[in-house]
C-alpha positions as CSV (number, residue, x, y, z in Angstrom):
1,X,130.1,139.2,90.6
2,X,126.8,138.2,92.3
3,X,124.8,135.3,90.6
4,X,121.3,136.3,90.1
5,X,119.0,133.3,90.8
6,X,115.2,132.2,91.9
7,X,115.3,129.8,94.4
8,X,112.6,127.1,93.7
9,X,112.5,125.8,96.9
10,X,113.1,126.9,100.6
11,X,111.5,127.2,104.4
12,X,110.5,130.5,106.3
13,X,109.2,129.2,109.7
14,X,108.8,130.8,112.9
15,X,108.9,128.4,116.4
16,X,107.0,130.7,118.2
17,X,103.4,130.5,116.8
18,X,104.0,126.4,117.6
19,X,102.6,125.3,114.2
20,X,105.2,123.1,112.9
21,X,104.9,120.0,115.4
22,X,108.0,118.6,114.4
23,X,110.5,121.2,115.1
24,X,108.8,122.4,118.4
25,X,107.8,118.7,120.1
26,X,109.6,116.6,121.9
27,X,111.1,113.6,120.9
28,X,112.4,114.5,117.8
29,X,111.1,112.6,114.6
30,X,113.0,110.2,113.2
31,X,114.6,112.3,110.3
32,X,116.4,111.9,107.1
33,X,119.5,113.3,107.6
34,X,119.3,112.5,111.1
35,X,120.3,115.0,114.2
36,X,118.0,118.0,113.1
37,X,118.8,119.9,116.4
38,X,120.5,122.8,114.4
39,X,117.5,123.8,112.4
40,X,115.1,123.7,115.3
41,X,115.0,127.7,115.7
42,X,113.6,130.8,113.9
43,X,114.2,131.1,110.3
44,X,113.1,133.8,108.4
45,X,113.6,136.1,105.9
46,X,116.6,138.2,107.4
47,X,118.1,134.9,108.2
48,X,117.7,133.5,105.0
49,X,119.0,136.6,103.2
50,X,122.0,136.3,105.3
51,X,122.4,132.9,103.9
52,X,122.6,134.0,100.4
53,X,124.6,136.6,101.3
54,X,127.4,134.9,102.6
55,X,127.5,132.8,98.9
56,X,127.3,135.9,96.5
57,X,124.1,135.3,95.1
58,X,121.5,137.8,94.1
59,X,117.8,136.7,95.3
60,X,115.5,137.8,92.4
61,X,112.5,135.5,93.8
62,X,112.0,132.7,96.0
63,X,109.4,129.6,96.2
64,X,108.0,129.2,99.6
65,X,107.4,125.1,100.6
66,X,104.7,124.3,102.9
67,X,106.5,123.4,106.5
68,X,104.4,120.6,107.5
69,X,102.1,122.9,109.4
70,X,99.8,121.2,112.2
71,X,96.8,119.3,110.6
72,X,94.5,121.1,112.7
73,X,94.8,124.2,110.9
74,X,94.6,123.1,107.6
75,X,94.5,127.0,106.0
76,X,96.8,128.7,108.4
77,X,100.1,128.3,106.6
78,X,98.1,130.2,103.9
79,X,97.3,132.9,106.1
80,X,100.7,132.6,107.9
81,X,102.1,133.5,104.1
82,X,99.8,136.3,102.9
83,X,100.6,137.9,106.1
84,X,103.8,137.3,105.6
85,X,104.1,139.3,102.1
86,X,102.2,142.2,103.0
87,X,105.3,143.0,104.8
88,X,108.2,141.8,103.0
89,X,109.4,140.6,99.5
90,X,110.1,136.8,99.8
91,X,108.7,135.0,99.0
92,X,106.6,134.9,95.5
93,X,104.9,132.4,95.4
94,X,104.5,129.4,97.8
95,X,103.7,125.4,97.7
96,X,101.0,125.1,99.7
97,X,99.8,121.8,102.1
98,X,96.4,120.0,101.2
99,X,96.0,116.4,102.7
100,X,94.7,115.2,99.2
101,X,93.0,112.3,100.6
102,X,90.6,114.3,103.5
103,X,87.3,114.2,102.4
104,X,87.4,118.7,102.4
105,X,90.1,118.1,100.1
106,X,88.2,119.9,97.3
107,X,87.5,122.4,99.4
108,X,90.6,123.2,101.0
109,X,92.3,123.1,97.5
110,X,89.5,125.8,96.4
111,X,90.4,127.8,99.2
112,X,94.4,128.0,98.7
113,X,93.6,128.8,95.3
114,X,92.0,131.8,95.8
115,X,95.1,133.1,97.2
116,X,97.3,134.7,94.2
117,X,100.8,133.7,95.5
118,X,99.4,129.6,95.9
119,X,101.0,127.9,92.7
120,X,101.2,124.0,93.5
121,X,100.4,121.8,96.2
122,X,102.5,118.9,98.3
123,X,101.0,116.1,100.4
124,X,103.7,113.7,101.1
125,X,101.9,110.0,99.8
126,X,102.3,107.3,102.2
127,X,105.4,105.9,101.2
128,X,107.7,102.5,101.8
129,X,110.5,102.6,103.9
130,X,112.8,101.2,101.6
131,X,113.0,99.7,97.8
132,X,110.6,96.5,97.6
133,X,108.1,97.1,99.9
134,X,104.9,95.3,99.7
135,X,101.8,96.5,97.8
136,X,101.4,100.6,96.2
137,X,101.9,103.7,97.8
138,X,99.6,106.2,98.6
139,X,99.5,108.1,94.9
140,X,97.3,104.9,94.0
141,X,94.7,104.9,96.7
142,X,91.5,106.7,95.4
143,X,90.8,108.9,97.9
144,X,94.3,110.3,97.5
145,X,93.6,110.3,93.7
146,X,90.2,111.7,93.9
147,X,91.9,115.2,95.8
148,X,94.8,115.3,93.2
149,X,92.1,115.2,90.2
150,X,90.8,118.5,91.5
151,X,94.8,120.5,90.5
152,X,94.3,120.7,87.1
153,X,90.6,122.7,87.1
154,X,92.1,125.1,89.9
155,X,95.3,126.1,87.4
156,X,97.6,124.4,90.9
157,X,100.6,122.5,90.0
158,X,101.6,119.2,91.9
159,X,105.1,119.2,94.0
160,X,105.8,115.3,94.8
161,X,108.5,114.2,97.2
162,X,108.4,110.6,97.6
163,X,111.8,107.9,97.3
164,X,112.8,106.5,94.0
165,X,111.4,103.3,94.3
166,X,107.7,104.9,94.0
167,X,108.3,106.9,90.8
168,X,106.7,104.1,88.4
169,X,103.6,105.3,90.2
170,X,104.6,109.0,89.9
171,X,104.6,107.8,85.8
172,X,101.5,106.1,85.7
173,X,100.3,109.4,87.6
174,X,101.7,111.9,85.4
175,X,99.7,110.4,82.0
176,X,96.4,109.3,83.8
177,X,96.6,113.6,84.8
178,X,98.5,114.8,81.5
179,X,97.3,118.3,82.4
180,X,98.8,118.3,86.1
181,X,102.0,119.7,86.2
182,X,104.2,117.3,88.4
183,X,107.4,119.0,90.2
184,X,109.7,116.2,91.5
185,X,111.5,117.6,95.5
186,X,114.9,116.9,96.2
187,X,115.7,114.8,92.9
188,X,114.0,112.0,94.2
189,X,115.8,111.4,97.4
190,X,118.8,109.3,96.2
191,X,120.0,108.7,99.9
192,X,121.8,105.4,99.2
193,X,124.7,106.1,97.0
194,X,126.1,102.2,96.7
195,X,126.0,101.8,93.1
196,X,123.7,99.1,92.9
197,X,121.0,102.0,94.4
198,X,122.1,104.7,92.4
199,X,122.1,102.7,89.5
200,X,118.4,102.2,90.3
201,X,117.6,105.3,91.1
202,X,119.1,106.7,87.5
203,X,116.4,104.1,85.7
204,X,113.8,105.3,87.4
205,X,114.6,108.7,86.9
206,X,114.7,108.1,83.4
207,X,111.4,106.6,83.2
208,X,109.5,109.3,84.8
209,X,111.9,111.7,82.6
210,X,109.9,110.5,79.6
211,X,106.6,112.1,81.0
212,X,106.6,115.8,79.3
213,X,104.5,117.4,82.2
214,X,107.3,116.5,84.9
215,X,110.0,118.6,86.5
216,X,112.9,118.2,88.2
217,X,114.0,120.1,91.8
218,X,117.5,119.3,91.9
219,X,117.9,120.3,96.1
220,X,117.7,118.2,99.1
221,X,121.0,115.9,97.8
222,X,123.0,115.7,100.9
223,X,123.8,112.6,102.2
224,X,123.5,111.9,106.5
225,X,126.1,112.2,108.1
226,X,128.6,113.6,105.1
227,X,129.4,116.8,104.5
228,X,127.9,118.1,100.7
229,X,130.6,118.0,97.8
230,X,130.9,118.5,94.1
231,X,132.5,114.7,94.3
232,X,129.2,113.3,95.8
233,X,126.8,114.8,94.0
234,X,127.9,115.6,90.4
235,X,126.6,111.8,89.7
236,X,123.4,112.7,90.5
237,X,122.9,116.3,88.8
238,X,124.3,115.4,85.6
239,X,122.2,112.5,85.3
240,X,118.9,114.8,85.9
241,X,120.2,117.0,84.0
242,X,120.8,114.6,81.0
243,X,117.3,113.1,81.5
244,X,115.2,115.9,82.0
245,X,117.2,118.0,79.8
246,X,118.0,121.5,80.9
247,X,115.0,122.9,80.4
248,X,112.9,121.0,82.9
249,X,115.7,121.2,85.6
250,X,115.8,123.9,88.7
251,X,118.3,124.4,91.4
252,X,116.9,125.2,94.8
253,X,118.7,125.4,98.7
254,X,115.8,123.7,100.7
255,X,117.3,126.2,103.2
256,X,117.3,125.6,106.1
257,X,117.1,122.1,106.2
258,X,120.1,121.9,104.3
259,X,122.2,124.0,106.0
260,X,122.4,120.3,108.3
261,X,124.4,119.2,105.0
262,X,126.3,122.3,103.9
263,X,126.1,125.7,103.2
264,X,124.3,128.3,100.3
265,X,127.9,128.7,99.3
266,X,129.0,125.0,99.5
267,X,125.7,123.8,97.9
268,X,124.8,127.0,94.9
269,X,129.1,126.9,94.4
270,X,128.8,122.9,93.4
271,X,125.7,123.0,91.6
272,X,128.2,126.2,89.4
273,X,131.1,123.9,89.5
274,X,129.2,120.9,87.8
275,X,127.6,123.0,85.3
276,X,130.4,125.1,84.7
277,X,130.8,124.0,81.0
278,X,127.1,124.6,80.2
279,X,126.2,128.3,78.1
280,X,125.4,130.7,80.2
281,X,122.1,130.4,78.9
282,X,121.6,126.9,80.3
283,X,123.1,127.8,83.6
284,X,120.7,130.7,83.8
285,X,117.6,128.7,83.1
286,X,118.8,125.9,85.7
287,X,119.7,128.8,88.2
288,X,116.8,131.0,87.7
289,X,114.1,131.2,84.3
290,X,113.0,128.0,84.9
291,X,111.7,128.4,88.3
292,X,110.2,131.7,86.8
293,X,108.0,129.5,84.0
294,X,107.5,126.3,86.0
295,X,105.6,128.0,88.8
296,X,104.2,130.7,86.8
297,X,106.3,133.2,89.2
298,X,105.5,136.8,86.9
299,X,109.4,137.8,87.3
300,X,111.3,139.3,84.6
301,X,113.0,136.7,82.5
């Protein structure tokens, strides 16, 4: 029987407009799961249907993530999207890109917006390469801070992917802007699984857990270089799941850039296999309802 879910987080993205600098330019960028060759190609909505296909899942809705569109063109990924869904059904809503420190910030929020299908917002914030880094991250510099405190009077939610080590600012964050809806990407990027990093990781999971208006994307797990397992990653979804609870939890493929790591049916068959001996209530809210209500998505629950 197909498994009905809404898929809180994936990639359309099509080479040939040249938008996405990264996948088109040469050299590559260094990347996170390194060699990103594979994924340097059209992906669209046939493709990604495909994708779900082959894993037995029913596509009710989808959340479209902002691609890291060139700078230049601040609003086209907008455009790109509305364009997009006057001629096809995925996705529903989309993440849209704002550089929250640019002084049009306000602006350019006001503007994606307008657009019905915009729920929430991601600028990457300058970030450490590793645990320990010297002085704060971007999400305390005031310029960053002054574009984020425009989210909450524009009804836009906040999706945040930054490393572990930076969520004590992600906390102080989430209760300076209690009315800002914070979405965490790809659990929080626990890369290093030694258990002196995971170990870390889990705490400061737990801290930010304790922050009501913050919500957990349980997708980009894979590790470089490793193929994706139940094994490997039950760790880390059962211990978002225990500290954000079940209701504040949503699966998602970040398709395709996890196909590098595994497959729909390799990645949505674990993420069943871990929480096989939840209700099927709580597996449906984790598959699908609570991407509905998080983003606002208008779908039949």
């Amino acid at each position: 029987m197909l498994r009905r879910i809404v898929d809180a987080h994936h990639h359309f993205w099509n080479l040939s407009l040249g938008r996405q600098p990264w996948l088109c330019e040469e050299p590559p960028i260094a990347f996170r799961y390194g060699d990103y060759s594979a994924i340097r190609r059209n992906y669209l909505q046939d493709d990604y249907l495909q994708d779900a296909q082959t894993a037995d899942l029913e596509i009710q809705g989808s959340v479209y993530v902002e691609t890291e569109w060139t700078v230049a063109d601040p609003r086209g990924e907008v455009a790109h999207v509305a364009q997009m869904l006057a001629q096809q059904r995925l996705p529903t809503v989309m993440v849209a890109h704002v550089r929250l420190d640019d002084p049009q910030a306000a602006e350019h929020l006001a503007h994606h917006a307008d657009h019905a299908f915009v729920r929430s917002i991601r600028h990457k914030p300058r970030a450490h390469p590793r645990p320990g880094g010297s002085g704060p991250g971007g999400m305390d510099e005031r310029p960053w801070r002054k574009g984020y405190a425009q989210l909450a009077r524009l009804g836009l939610r906040f999706d945040l992917q930054t490393p572990w080590w930076h969520m004590d600012e992600a906390v102080a964050l989430a209760r300076e802007f209690p009315d800002t809806p914070i979405i965490v990407n790809h659990a929080g990027l626990p890369a290093d699984r030694s258990a002196q990093a995971l170990e870390a990781w889990a705490q400061a999971m737990t801290r930010l857990a304790g922050c009501a208006n913050v919500f957990m994307k349980i997708s980009g797990i894979g590790v470089p270089g490793q193929p994706w397992t139940v094994q490997a990653n039950r760790p880390i979804v059962e211990h978002l799941i225990e500290a954000f609870g079940t209701a504040r939890c949503m699966f998602a493929s970040n398709f395709p850039v996890d196909s590098l790591c595994g497959s729909f049916a390799e990645i949505f068959g674990g993420f069943g296999q871990i929480v096989a001996d939840f209700s099927a209530d709580e597996q449906d809210a984790l598959f699908r309802r609570n991407a509905i209500g998080i983003y606002d998505m208008g779908l039949p629950n």
